[in-house]
N, C-alpha and C positions, 0 to 999 in steps of 0.2 A: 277364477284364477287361483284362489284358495285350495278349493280343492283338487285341480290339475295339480299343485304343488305337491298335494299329499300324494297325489296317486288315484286321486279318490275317480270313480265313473259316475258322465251328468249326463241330463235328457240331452244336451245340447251337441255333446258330444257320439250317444247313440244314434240321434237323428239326423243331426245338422242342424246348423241356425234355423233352415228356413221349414224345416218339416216340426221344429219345435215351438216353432211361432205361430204354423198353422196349428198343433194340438193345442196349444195353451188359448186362442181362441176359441176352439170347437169348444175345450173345458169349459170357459165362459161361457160360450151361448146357453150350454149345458145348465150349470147353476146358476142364471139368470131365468132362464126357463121355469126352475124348481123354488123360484122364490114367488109365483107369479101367485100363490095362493093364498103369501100375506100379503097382496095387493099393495097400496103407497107403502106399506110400512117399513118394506123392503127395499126405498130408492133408495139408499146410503151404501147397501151391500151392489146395491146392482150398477152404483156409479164405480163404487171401487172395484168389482169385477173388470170393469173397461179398463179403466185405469190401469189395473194392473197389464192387461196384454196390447196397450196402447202408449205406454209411458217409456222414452229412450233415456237412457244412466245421462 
C-alpha cells in the first residue's frame, strides 16, 4: 500500500496476486534447493524460506 501511495510499481501489481504467489514459491523451491549442500545446517533458512511464501499478514 506504501508504495502504490508513492506511485511506486510492485511484483504484485505486474503479475497479479495470484501469478506473484506462484513465483515467489517457485523462488523458494529454488533456494531451498541450493541450500541442499550445507545439508542440516541450512534447516533455519529452509524453514523460513516457507514461511515466508506460506505466511498470511
Amino acid at each position: 500500500m506504501k508504495d502504490d501511495k508513492r506511485g511506486k510499481a510492485t511484483l504484485v501489481q505486474a503479475l497479479g496476486i495470484e501469478r506473484a504467489r506462484e513465483q515467489a514459491q517457485i523462488l523458494a523451491r529454488q533456494a531451498i534447493k541450493h541450500l541442499d549442500v550445507f545439508d542440516k545446517k541450512a534447516n533455519h533458512l529452509r524453514t523460513l524460506a516457507e514461511f515466508v511464501v506460506t505466511r498470511r499478514s
